[in-house]
TIVO-2410 file (N, C-alpha, C; in nm, 3 decimals):
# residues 182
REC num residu      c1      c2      c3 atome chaine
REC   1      X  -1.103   2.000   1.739     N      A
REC   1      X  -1.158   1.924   1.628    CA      A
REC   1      X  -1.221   2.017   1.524     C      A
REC   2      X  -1.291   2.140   1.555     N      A
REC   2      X  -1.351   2.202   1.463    CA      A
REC   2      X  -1.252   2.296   1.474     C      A
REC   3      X  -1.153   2.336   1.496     N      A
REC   3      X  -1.040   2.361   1.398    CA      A
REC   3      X  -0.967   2.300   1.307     C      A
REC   4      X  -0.974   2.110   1.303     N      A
REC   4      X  -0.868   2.082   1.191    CA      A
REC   4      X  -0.976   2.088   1.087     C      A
REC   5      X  -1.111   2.114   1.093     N      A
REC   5      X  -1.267   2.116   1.005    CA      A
REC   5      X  -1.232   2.166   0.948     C      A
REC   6      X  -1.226   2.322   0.992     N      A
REC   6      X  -1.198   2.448   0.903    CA      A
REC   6      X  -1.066   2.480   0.816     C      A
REC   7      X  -0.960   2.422   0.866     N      A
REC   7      X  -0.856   2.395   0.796    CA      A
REC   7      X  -0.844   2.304   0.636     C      A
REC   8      X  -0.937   2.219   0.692     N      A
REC   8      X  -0.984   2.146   0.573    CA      A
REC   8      X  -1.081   2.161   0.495     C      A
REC   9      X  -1.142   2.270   0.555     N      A
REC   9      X  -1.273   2.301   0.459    CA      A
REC   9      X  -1.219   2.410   0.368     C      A
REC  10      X  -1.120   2.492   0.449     N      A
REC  10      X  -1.002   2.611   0.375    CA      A
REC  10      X  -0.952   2.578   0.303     C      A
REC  11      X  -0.884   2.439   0.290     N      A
REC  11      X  -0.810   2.352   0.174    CA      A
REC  11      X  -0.904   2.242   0.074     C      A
REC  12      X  -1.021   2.281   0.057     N      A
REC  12      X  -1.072   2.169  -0.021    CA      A
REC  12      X  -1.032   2.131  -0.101     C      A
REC  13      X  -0.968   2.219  -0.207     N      A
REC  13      X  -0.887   2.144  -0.311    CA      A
REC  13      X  -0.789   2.046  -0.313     C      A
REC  14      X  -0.741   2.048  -0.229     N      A
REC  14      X  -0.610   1.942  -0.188    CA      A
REC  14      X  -0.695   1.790  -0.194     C      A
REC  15      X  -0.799   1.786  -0.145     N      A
REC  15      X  -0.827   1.562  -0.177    CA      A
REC  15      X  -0.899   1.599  -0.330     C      A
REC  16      X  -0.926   1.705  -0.353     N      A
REC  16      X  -0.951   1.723  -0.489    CA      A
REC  16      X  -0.860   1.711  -0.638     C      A
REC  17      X  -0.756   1.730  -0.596     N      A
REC  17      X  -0.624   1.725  -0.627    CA      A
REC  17      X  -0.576   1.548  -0.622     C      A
REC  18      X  -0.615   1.542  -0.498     N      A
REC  18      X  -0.575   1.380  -0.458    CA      A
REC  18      X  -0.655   1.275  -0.579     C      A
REC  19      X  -0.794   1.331  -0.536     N      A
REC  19      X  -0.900   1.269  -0.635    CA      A
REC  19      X  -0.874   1.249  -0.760     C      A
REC  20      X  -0.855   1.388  -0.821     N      A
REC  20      X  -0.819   1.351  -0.981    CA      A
REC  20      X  -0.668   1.268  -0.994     C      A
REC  21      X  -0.577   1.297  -0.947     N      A
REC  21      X  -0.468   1.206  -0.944    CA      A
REC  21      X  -0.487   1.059  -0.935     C      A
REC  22      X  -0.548   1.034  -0.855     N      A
REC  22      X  -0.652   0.895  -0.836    CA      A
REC  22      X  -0.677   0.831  -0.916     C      A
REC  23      X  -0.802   0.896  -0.940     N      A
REC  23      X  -0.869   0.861  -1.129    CA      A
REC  23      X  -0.774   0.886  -1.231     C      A
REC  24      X  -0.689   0.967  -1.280     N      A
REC  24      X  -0.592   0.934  -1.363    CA      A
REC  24      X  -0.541   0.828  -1.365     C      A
REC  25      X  -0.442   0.793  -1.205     N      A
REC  25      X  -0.374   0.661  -1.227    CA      A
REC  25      X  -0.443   0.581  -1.285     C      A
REC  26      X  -0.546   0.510  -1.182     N      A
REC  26      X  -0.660   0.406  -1.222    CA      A
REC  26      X  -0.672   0.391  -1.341     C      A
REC  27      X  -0.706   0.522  -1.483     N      A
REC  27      X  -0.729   0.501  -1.586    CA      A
REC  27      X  -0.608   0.453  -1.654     C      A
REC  28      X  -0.497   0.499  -1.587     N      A
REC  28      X  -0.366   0.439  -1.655    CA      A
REC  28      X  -0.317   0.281  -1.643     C      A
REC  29      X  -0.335   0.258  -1.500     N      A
REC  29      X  -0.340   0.158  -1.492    CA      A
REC  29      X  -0.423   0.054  -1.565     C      A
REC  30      X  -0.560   0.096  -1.579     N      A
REC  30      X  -0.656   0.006  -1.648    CA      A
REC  30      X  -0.635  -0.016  -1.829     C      A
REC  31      X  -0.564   0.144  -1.869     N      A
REC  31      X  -0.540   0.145  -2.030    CA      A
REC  31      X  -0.408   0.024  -2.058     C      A
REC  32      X  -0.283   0.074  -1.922     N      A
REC  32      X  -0.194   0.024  -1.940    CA      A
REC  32      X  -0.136  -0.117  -1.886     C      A
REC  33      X  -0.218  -0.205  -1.836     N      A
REC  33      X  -0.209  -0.284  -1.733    CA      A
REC  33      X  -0.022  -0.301  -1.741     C      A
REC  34      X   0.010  -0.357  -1.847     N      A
REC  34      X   0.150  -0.409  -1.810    CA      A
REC  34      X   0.329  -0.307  -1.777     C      A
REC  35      X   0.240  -0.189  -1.828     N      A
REC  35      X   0.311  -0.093  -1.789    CA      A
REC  35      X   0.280  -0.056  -1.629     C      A
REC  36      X   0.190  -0.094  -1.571     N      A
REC  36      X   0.130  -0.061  -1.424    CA      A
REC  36      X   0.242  -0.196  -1.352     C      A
REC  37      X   0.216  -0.346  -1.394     N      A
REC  37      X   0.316  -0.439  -1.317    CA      A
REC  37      X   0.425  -0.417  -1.354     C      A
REC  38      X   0.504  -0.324  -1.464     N      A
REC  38      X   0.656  -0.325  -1.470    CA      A
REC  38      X   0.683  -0.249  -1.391     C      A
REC  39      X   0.634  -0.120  -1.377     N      A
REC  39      X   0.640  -0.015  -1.267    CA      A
REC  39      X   0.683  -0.044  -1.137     C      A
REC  40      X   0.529  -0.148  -1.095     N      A
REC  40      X   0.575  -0.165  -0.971    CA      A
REC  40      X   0.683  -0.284  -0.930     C      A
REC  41      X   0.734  -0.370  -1.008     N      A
REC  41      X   0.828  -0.430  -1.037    CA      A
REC  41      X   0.959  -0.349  -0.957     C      A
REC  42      X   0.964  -0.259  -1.075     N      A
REC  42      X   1.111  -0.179  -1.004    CA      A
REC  42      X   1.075  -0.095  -0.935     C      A
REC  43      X   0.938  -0.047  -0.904     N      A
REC  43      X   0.965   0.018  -0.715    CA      A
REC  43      X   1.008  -0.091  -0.626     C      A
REC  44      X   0.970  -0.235  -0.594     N      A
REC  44      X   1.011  -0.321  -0.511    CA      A
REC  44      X   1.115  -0.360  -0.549     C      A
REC  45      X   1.208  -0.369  -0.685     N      A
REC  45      X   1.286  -0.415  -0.674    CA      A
REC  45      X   1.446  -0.290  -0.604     C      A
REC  46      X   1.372  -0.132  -0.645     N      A
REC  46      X   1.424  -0.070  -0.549    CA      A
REC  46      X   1.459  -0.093  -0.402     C      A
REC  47      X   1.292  -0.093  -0.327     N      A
REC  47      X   1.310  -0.136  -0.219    CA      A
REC  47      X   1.372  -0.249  -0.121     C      A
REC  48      X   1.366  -0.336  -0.219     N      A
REC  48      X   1.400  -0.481  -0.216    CA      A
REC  48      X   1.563  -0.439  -0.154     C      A
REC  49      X   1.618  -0.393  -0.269     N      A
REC  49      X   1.779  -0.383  -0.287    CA      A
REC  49      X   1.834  -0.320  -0.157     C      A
REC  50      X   1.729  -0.140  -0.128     N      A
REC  50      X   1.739  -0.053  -0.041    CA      A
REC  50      X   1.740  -0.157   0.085     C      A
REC  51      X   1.646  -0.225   0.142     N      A
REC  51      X   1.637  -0.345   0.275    CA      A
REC  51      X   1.724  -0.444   0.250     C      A
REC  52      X   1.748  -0.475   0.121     N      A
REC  52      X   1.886  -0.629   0.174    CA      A
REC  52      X   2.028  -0.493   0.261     C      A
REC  53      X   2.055  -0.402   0.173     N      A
REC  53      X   2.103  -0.330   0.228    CA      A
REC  53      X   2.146  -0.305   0.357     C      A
REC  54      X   2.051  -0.233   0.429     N      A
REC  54      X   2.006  -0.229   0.547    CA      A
REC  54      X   2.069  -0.324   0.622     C      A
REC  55      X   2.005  -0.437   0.591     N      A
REC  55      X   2.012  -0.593   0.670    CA      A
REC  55      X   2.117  -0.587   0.707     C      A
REC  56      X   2.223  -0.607   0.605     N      A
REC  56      X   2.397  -0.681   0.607    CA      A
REC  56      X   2.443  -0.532   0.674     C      A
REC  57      X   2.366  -0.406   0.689     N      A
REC  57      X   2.414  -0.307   0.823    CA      A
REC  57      X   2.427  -0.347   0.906     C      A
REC  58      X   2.283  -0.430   0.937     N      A
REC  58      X   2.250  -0.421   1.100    CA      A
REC  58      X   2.316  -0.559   1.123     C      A
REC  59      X   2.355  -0.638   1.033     N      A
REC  59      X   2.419  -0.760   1.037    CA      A
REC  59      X   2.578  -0.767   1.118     C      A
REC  60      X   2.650  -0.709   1.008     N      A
REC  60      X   2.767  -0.666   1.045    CA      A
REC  60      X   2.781  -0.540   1.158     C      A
REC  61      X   2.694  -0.459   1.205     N      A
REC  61      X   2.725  -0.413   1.305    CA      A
REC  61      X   2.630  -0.487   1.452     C      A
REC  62      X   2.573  -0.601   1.429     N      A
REC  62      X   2.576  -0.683   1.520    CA      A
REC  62      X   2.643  -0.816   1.521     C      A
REC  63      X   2.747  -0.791   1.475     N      A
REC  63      X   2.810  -0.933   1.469    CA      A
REC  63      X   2.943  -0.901   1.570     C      A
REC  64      X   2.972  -0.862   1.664     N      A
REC  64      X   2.989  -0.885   1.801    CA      A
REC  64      X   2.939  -0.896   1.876     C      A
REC  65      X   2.811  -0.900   1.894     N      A
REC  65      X   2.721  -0.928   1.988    CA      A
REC  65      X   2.620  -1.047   1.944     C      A
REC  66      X   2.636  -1.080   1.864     N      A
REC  66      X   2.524  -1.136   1.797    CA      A
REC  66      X   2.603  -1.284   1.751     C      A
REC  67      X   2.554  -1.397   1.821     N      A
REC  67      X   2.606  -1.546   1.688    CA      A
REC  67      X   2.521  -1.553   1.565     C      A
REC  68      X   2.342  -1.477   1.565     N      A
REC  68      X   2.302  -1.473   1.436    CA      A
REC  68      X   2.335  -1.419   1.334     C      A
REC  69      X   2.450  -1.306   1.384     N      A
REC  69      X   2.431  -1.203   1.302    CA      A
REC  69      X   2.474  -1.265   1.132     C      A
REC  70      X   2.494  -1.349   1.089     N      A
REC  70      X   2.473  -1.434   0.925    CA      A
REC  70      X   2.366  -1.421   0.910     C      A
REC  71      X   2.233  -1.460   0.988     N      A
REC  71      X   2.118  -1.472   0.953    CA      A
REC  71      X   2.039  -1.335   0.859     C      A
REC  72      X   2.070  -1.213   0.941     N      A
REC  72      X   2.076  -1.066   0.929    CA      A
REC  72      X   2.150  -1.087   0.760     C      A
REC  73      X   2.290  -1.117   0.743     N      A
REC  73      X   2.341  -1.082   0.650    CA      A
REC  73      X   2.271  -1.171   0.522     C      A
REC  74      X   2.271  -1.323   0.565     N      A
REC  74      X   2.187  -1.372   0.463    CA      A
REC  74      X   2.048  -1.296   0.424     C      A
REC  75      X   1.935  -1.291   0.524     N      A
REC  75      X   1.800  -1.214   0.444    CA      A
REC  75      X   1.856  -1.076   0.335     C      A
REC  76      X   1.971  -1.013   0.418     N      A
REC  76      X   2.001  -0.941   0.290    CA      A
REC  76      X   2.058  -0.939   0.223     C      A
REC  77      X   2.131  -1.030   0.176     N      A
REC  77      X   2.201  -1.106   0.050    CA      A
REC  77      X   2.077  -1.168  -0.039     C      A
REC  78      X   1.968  -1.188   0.029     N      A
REC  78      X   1.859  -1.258  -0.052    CA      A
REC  78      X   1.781  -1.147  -0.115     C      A
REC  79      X   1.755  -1.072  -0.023     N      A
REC  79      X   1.653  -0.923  -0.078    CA      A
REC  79      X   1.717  -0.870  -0.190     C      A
REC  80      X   1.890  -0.868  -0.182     N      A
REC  80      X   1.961  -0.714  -0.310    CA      A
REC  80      X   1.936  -0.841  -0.416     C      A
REC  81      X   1.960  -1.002  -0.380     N      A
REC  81      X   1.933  -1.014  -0.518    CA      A
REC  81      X   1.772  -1.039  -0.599     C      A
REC  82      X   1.695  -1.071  -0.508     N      A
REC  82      X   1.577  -1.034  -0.546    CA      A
REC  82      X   1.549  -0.933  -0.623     C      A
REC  83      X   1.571  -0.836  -0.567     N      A
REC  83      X   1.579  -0.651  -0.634    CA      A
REC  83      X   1.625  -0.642  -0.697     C      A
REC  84      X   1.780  -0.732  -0.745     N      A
REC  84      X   1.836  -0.717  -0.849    CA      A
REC  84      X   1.756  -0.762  -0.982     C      A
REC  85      X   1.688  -0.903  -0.944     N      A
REC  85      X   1.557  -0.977  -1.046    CA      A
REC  85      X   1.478  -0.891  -1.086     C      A
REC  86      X   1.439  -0.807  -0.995     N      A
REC  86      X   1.335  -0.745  -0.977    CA      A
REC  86      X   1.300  -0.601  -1.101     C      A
REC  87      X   1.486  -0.587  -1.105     N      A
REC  87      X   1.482  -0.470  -1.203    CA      A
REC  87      X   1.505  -0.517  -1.308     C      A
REC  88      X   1.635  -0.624  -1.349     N      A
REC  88      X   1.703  -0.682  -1.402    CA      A
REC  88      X   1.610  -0.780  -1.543     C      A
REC  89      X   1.549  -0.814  -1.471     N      A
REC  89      X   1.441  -0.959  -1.517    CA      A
REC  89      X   1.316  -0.950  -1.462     C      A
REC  90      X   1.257  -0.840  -1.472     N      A
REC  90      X   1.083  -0.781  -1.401    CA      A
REC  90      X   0.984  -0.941  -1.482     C      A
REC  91      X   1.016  -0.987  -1.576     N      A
REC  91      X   0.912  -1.056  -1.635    CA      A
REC  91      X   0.947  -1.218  -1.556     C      A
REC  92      X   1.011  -1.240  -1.563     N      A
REC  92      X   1.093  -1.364  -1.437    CA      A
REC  92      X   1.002  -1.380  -1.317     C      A
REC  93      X   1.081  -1.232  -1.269     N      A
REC  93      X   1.024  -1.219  -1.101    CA      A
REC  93      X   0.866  -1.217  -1.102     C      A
REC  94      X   0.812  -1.169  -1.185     N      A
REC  94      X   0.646  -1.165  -1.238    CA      A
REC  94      X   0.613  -1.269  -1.246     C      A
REC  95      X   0.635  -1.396  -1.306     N      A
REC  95      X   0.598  -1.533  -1.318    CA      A
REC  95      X   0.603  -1.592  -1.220     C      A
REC  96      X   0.745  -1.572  -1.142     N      A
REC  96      X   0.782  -1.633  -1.013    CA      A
REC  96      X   0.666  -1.616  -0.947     C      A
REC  97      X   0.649  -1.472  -0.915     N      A
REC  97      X   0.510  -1.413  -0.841    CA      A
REC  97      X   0.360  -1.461  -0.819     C      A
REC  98      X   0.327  -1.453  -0.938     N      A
REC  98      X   0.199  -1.569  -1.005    CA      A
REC  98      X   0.199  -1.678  -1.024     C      A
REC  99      X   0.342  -1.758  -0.987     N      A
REC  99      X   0.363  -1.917  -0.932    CA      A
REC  99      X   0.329  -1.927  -0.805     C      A
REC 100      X   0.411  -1.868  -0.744     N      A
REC 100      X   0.395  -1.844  -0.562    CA      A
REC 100      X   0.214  -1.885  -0.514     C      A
REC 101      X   0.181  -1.735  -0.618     N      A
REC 101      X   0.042  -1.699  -0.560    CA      A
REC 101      X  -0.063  -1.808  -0.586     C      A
REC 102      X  -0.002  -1.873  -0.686     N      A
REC 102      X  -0.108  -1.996  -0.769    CA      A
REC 102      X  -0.105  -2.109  -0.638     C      A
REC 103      X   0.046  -2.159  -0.627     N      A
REC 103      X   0.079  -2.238  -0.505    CA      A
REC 103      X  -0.001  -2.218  -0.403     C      A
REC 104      X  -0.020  -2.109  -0.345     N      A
REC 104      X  -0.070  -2.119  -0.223    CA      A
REC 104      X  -0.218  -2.082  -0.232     C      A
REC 105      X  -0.284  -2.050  -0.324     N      A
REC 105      X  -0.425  -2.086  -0.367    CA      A
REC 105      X  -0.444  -2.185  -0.327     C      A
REC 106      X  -0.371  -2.313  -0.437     N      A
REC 106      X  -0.407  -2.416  -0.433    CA      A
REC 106      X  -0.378  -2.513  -0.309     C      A
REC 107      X  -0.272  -2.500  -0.206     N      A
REC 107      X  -0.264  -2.523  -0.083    CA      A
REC 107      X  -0.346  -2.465   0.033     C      A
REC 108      X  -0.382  -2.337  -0.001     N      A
REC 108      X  -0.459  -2.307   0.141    CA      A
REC 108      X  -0.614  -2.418   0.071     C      A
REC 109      X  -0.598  -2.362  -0.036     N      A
REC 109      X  -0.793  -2.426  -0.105    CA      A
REC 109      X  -0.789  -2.569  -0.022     C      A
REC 110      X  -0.688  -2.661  -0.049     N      A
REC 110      X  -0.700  -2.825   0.052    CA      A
REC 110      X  -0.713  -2.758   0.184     C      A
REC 111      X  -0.613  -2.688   0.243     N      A
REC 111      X  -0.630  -2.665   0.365    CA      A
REC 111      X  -0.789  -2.666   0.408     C      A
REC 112      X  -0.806  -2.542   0.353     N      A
REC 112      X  -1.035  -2.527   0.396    CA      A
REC 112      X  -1.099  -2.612   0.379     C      A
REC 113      X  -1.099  -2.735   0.284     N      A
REC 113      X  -1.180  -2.804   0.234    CA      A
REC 113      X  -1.117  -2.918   0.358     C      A
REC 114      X  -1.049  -2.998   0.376     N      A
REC 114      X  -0.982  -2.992   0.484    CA      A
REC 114      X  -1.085  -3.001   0.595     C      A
REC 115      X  -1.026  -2.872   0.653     N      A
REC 115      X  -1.106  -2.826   0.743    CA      A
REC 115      X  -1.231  -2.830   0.738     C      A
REC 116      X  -1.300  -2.774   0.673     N      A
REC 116      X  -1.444  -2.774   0.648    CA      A
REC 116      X  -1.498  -2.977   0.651     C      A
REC 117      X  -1.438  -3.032   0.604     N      A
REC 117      X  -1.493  -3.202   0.624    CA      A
REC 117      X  -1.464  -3.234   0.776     C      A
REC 118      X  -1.319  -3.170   0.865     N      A
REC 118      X  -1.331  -3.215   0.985    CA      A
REC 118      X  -1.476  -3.107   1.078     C      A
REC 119      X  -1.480  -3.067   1.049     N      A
REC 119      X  -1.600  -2.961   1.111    CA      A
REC 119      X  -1.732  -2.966   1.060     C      A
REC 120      X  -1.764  -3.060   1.029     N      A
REC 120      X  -1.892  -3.066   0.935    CA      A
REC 120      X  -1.994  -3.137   1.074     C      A
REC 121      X  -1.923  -3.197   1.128     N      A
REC 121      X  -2.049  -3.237   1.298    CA      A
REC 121      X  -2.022  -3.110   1.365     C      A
REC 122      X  -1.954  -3.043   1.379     N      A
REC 122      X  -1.920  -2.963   1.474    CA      A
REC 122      X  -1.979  -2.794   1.448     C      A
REC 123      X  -1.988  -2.770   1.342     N      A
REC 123      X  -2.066  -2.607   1.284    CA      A
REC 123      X  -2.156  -2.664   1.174     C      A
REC 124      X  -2.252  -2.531   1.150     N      A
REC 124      X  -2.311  -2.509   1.052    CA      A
REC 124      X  -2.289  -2.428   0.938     C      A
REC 125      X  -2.287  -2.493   0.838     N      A
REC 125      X  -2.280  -2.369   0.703    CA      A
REC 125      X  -2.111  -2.434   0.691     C      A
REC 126      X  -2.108  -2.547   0.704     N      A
REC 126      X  -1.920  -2.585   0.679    CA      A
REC 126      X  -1.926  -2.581   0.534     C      A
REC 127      X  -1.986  -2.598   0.496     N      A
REC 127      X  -1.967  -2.577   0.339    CA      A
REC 127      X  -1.934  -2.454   0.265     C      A
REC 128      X  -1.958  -2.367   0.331     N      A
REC 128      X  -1.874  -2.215   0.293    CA      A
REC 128      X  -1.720  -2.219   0.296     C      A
REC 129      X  -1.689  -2.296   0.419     N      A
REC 129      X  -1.533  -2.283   0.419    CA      A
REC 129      X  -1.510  -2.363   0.333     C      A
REC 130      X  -1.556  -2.494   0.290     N      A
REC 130      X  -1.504  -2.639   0.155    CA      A
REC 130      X  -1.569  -2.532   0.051     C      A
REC 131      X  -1.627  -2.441  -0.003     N      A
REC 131      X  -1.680  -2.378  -0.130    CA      A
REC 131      X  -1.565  -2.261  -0.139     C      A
REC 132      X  -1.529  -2.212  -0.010     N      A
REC 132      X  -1.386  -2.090  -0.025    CA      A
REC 132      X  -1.281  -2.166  -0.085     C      A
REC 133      X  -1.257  -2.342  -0.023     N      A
REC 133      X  -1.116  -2.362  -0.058    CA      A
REC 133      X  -1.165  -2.404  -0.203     C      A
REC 134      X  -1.241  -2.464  -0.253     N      A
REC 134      X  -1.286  -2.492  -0.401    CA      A
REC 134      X  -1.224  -2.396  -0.532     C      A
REC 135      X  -1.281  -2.285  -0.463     N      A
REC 135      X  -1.262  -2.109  -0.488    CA      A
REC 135      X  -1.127  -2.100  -0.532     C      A
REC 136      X  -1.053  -2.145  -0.399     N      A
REC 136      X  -0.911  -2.073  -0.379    CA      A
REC 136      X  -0.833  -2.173  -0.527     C      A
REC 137      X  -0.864  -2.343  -0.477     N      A
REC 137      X  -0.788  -2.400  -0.575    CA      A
REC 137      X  -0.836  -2.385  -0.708     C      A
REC 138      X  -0.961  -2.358  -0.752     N      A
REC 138      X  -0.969  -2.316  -0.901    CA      A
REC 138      X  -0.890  -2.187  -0.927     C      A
REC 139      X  -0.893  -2.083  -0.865     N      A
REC 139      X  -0.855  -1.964  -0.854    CA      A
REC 139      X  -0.649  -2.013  -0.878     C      A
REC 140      X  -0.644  -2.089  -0.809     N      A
REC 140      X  -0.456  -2.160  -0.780    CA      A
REC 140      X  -0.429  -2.146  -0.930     C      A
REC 141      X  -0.531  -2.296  -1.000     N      A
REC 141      X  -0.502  -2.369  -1.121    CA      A
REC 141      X  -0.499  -2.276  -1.282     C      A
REC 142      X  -0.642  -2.179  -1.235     N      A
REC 142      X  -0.602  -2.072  -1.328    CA      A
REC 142      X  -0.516  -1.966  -1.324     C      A
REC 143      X  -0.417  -1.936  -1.218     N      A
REC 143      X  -0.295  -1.883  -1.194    CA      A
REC 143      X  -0.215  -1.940  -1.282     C      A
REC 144      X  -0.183  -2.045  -1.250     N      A
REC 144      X  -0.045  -2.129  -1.272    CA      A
REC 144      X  -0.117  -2.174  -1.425     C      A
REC 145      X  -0.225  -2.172  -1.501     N      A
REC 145      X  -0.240  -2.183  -1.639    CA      A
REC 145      X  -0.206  -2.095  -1.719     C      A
REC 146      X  -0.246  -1.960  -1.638     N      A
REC 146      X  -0.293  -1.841  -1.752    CA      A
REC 146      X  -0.230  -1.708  -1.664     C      A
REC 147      X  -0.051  -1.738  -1.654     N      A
REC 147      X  -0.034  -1.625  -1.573    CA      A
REC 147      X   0.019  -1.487  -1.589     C      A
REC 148      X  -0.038  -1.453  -1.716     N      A
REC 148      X  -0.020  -1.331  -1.801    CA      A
REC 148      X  -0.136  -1.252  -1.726     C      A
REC 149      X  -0.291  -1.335  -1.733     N      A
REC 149      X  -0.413  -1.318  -1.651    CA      A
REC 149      X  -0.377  -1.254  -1.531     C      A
REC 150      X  -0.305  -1.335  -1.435     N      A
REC 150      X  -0.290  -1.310  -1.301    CA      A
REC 150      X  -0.256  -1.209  -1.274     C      A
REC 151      X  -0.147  -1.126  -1.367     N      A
REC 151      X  -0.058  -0.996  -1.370    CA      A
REC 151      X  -0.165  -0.889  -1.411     C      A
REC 152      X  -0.209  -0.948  -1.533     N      A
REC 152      X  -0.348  -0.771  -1.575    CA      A
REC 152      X  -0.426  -0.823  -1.434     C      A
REC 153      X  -0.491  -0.894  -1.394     N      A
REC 153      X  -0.572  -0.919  -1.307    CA      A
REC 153      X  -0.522  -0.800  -1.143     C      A
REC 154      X  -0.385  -0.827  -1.121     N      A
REC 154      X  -0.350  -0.711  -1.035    CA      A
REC 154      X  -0.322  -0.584  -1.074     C      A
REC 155      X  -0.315  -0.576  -1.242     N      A
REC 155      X  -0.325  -0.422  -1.267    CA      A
REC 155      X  -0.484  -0.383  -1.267     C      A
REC 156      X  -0.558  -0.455  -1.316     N      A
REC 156      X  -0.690  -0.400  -1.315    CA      A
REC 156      X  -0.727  -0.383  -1.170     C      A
REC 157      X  -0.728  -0.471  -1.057     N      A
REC 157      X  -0.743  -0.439  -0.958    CA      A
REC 157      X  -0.669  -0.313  -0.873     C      A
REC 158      X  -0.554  -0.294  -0.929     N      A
REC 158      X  -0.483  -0.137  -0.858    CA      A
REC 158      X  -0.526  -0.026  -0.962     C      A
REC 159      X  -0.638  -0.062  -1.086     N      A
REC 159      X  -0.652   0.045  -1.114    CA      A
REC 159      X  -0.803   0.062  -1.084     C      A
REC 160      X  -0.887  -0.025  -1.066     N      A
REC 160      X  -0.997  -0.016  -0.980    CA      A
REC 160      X  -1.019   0.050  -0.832     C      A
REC 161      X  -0.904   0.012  -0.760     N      A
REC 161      X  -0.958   0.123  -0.609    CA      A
REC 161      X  -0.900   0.197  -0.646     C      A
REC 162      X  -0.764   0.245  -0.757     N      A
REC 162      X  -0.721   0.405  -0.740    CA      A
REC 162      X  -0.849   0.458  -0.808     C      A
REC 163      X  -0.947   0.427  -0.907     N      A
REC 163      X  -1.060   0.478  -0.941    CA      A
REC 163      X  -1.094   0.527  -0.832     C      A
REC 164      X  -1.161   0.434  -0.765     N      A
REC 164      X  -1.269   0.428  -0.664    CA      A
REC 164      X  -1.238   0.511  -0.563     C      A
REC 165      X  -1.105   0.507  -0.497     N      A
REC 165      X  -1.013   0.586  -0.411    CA      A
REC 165      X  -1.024   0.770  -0.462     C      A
REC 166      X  -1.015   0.734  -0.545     N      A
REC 166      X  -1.023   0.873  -0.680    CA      A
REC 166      X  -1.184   0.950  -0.597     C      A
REC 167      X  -1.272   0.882  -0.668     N      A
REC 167      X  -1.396   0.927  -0.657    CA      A
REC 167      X  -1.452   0.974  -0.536     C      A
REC 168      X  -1.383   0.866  -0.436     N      A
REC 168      X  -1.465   0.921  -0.264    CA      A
REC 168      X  -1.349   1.025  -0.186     C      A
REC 169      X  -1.297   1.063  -0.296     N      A
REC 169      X  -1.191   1.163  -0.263    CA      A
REC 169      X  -1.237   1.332  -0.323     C      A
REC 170      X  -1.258   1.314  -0.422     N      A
REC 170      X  -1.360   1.430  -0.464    CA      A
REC 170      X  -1.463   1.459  -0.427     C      A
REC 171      X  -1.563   1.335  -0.350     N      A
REC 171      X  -1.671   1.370  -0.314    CA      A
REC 171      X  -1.607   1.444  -0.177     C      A
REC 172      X  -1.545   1.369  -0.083     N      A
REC 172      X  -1.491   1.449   0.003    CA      A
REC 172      X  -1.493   1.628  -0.019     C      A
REC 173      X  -1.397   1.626  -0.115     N      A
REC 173      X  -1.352   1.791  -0.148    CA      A
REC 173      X  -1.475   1.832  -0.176     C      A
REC 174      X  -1.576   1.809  -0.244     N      A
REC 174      X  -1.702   1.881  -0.269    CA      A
REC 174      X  -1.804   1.917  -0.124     C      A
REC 175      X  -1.779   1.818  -0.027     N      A
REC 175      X  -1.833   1.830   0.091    CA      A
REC 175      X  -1.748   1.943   0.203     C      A
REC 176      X  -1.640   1.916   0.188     N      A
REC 176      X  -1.557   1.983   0.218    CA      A
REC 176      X  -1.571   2.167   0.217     C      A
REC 177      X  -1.600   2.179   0.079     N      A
REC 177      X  -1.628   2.281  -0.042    CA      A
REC 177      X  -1.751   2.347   0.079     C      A
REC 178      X  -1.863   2.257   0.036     N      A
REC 178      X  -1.995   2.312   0.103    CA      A
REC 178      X  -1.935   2.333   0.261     C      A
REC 179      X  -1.871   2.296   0.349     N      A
REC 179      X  -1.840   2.307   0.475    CA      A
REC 179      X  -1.825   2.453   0.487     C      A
REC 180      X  -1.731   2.472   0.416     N      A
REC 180      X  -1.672   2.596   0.379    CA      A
REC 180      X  -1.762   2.741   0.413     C      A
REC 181      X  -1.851   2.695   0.262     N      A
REC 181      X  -1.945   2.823   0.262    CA      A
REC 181      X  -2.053   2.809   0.316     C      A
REC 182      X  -2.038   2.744   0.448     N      A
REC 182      X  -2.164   2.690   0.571    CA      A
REC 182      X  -2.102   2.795   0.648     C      A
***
């Protein structure tokens, strides 16, 4: 153990390195929000494409052994064209996205509230879970109103922990630093 220390106290620069890379993104992300969701748009719609891929592999080379093996080929007939959306029509698949997410806001939000009225003899503080689903379905309704919002809303948030990620990454290297010349 106090050898991988010293190894790392030898390399401090490296989460220092990490760090500022960090905080760059973050700031990019935060200057650029919609350039941050197109981005990651076509990394998944890469990946997307790369796994339907895959699938209709493992599909067709289990389809002698296999009566599912359609099932295999369908998920990846669904993924390449997803990925295809994904690159193709990033602003589509983006809406789609912030529909989804609105949907199930607003479905889990009944769910808790829900719940929280059948449990109201049975625990205390049920009103946290009926005030989460409240939460969730306001949170749904302003999705599915304002879902330009929803999209900066996940760039600001991926550029907030790469900040933050940023920062306790340098402090690292500075501790690191002092390890060093201990």
């Amino acid at each position: 153990m106090e050898n991988l220390i010293r190894v790392m106290a030898d390399h401090w620069w490296v989460p220092l390195l990490r760090g500022i890379a960090a905080i760059l993104f973050g700031l990019m992300a935060l200057v650029w929000p919609g350039l941050t969701v197109y981005m990651l748009l076509l990394v998944f719609g890469a990946y997307a494409i790369f796994d339907g891929v895959m699938a209709i592999v493992i599909a067709f080379r289990r389809k002698s052994s296999d009566d599912g093996w359609w099932a295999w080929a369908l998920d990846g007939l669904l993924s390449i064209v997803i990925g295809l959306m994904a690159l193709f029509w990033p602003e589509a698949t983006a809406l789609a996205f912030i529909i989804w997410m609105a949907a199930w806001g607003v479905v889990a939000g009944v769910f808790r509230i829900v719940a929280a009225i059948r449990l109201r003899h049975e625990i205390e503080g049920e009103w946290a879970l009926g005030l989460s689903g409240l939460l969730l379905i306001t949170w749904g309704v302003l999705m599915a109103l304002l879902p330009a919002a929803g999209l900066l809303s996940i760039a600001w948030l991926i550029g907030t922990f790469a900040l933050l990620i940023g920062v306790v990454m340098i402090a690292l290297a500075f501790r690191l630093r002092r390890l060093r010349s201990a």
